[in-house]
N, C-alpha and C positions, 0 to 999 in steps of 0.2 A: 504494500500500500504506500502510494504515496505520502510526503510529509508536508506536502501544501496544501492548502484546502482549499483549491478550484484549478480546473484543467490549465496545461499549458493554452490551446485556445481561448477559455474567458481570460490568461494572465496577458496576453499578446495583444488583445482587446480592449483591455481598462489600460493599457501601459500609457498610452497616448494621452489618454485623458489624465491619468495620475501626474504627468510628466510636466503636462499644462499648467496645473495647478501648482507643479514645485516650482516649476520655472518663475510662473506669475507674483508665487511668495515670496521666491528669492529677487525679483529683478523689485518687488516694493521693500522688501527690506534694504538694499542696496542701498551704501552711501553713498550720496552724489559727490561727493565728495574727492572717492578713488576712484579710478580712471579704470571703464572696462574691460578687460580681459581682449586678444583680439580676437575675431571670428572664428571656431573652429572649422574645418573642413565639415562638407554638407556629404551625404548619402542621397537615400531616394525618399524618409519619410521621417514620418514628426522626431522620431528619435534624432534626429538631427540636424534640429532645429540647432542656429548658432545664436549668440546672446547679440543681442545689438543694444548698442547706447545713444540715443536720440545725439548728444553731443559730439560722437564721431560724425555727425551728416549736418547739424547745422546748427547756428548759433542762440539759439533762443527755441523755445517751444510755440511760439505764438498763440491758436487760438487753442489747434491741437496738433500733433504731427504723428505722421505716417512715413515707415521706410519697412517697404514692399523686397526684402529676399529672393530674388530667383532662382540661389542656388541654393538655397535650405528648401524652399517654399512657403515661406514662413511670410505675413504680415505683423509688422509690433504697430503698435499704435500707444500714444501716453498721449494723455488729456492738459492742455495749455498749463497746468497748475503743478503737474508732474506728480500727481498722487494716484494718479488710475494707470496702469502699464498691464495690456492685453497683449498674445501671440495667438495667431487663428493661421491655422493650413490652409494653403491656397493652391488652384492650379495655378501654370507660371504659361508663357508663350512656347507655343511645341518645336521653336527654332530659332535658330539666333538672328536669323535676316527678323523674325515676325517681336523679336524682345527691345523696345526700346527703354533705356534707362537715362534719366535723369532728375529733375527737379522739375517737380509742378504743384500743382494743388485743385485742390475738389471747387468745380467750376458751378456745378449745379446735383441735384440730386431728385431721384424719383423714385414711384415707390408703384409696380408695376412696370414696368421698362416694356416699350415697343422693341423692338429688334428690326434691324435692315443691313443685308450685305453687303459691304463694300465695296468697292468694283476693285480691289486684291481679292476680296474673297471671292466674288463670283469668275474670277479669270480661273481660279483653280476649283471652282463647284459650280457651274453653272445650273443648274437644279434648284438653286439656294433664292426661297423668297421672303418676303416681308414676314415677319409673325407680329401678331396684337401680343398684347400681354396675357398668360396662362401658363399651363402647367407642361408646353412644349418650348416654349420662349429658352432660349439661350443665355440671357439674362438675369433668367431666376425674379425672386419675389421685388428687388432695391436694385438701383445701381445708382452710384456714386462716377459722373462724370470730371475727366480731368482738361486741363488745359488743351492737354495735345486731344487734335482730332480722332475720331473713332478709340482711345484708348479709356479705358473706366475701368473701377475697382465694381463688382456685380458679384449677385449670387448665379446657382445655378443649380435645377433641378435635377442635375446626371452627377449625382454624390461620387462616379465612379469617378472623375474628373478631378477631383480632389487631390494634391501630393504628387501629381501628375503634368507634366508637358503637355498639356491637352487644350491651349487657348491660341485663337487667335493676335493676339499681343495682350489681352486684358489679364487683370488679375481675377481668378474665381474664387468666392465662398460656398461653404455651405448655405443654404437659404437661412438658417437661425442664427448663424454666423454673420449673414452679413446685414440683418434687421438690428440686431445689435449694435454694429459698430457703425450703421446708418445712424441711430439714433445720437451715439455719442461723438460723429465727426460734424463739425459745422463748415455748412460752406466756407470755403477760404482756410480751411485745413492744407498742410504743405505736406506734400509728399515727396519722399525719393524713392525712386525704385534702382534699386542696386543689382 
């Protein structure tokens, strides 16, 4: 008989979530004071998520800031006051021509998102049309639009998409994930996507 008391499957299961919650303890405990550690090398899933510190990306936290990992696939996000610091798994872009990174911020926000393809996307899916908003939509339930054209922070209803290469340049949430963190970004939040 085993000496733990749940299958390796529920322990592989709950790890990610347990992980979140240390990480989330540890990064609010954290003195601002000492300088963070530097990114550890990324794998393919949450266990590999790297620490980030708002202050290695920019100088002030404004209203709230956001720096989007593409190679952890991790989103951190800390609240203008620096007392709230969240990390949520995200898909990341499925190539490096389709990943742009730098400096922007959340231009507008909606909650329902339309969907329409690009004419990048339609050069390589021609099939590809308008969606309203619903439970096929590529958008998922919130999207948070950014400066740059056609790129937003969004959910998405295909969870498999999640920790994954699987985006056209955007960042993906979970749909609970990213009603959340709709709620707690305000327009004119700064982001970097590294």
């Amino acid at each position: 008989m085993s000496q733990f008391p749940f299958s390796r499957r529920s322990f592989l299961l709950a790890g990610p979530a347990v992980l979140l919650q240390a990480r989330t303890a540890f990064a609010q405990d954290a003195d601002p004071s000492v300088p963070a550690e530097p990114p550890e090398t990324a794998a393919r899933n949450i266990s590999s998520f790297s620490r980030q510190d708002w202050r290695n990306h920019f100088d002030a936290l404004g209203v709230a800031t956001i720096v989007a990992d593409t190679t952890s696939r991790a989103l951190h996000y800390w609240s203008g006051d620096g007392s709230d610091y969240r990390v949520y798994p995200t898909s990341v872009p499925m190539s490096e021509e389709l990943t742009k990174r730098g400096y922007t911020k959340i231009v507008r926000k909606r909650v329902g998102p339309d969907w329409t393809p690009t004419p990048s996307m339609l050069e390589r899916d021609p099939s590809l049309t308008y969606m309203a908003p619903g439970p096929d939509n590529p958008l998922g339930s919130h999207a948070m639009y950014l400066e740059w054209p056609a790129y937003l922070i969004h959910g998405t209803h295909d969870t498999r998409k999640i920790g994954r290469r699987s985006s056209n340049g955007c960042i993906g949430l979970y749909n609970q994930m990213i009603a959340e963190l709709f709620e707690i970004s305000p327009v004119g939040t700064q982001v970097r996507i590294i």
